[in-house]
C-alpha positions in Angstrom: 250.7 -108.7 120.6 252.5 -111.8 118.8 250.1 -115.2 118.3 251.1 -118.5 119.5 249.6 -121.1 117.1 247.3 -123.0 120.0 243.5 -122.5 118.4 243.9 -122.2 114.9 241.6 -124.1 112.9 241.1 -125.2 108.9 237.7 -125.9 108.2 235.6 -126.6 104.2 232.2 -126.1 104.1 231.5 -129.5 101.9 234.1 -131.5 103.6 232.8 -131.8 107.4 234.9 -134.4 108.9 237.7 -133.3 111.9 240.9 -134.0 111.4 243.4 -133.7 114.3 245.5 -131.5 113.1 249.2 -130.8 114.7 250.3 -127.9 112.7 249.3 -125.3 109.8 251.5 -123.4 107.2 249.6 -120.7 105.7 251.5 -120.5 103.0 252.3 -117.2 100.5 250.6 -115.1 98.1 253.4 -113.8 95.6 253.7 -112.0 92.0 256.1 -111.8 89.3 258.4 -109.4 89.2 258.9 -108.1 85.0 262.7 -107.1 84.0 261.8 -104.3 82.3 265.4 -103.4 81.7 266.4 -101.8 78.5 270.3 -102.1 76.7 270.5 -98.5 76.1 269.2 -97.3 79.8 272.1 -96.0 81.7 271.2 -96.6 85.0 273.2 -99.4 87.0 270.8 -101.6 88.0 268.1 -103.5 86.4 264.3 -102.4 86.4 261.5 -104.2 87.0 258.1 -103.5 87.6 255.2 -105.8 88.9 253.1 -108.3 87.6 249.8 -108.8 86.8 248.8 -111.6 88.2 249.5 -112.7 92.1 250.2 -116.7 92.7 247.6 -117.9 95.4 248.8 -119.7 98.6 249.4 -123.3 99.7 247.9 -124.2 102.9 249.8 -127.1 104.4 248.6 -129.4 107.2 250.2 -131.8 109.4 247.8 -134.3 111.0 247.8 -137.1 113.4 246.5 -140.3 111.2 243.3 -141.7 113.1 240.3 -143.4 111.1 239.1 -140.2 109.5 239.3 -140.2 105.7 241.0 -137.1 104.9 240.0 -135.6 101.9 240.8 -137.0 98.3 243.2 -135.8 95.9 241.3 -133.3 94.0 238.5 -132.6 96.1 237.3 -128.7 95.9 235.8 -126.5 98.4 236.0 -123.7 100.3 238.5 -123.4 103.0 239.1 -121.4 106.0 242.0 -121.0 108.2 240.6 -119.2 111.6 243.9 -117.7 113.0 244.4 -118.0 117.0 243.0 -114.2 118.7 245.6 -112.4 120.5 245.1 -110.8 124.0 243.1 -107.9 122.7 241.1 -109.4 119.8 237.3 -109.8 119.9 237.7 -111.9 116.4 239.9 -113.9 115.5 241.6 -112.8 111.5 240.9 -115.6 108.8 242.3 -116.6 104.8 239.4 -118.2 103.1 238.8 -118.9 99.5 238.4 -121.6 97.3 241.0 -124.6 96.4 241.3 -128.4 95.8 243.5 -130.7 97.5 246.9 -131.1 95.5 248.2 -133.7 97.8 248.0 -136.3 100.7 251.2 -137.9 102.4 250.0 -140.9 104.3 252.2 -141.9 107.9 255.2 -144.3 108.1 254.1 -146.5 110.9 257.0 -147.0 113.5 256.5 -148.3 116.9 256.2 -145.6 120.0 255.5 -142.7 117.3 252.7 -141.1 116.6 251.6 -141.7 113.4 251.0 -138.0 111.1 249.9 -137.5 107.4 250.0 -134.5 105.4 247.7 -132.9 103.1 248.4 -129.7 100.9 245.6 -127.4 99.4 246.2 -125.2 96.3 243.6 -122.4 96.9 242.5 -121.9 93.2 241.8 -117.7 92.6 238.1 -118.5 91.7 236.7 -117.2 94.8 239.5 -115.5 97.0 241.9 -115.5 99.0 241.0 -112.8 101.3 242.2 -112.4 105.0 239.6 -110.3 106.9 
């Protein structure tokens, strides 16, 4: 059964603070693909095979500003990204691992808006990313 986004949660285990957070990109976990084409092969098409090494994802939030102090620019911990349960789940799936924070948008005030920052996190490879 499809998941609507209503419950999902990103939570650090140094960083304890909640944010009110409107939306959540999990990002993409992607590897190189190596041209491993050769100028005497006669097939058509080019060759490839995969990498060795896969990129880790960026998770990207969307907040509403309020006085919590996000976190800073650089600040490492674990992260977690609780995904909503569907119908028939007993658990809810989750990407954890470890990363820093690579950036922090602060709001553009305008009147009769709500005001929203942003913050990206770069999970880093050293521990993770595994979805269970």
């Amino acid at each position: 059964m499809p998941i609507a986004g209503r419950g999902a949660t990103l939570t650090a285990t140094t960083y304890t603070a909640a944010l009110d957070i409107v939306e959540i990109s999990g990002g993409s976990e992607s590897i190189e693909a190596l041209d491993i084409s050769t100028l005497g092969q006669t097939t058509t098409f080019m060759r490839y095979q995969v990498g060795d090494m896969a990129d880790t994802p960026e998770i990207s939030v969307t907040i509403n500003w309020t006085n919590t102090n996000p976190p800073a620019i650089g600040a490492k911990d674990t992260w977690t990204l609780t995904f909503p349960k569907d119908g028939t789940a007993t658990t809810a799936r989750s990407l954890s691992g470890t990363g820093f924070v690579t950036e922090k948008g602060y709001p553009t005030f305008v009147n009769n808006q709500i005001s929203q920052g942003t913050l990206t996190i770069k999970l880093d490879g050293a521990t993770g990313p595994s979805y269970t």
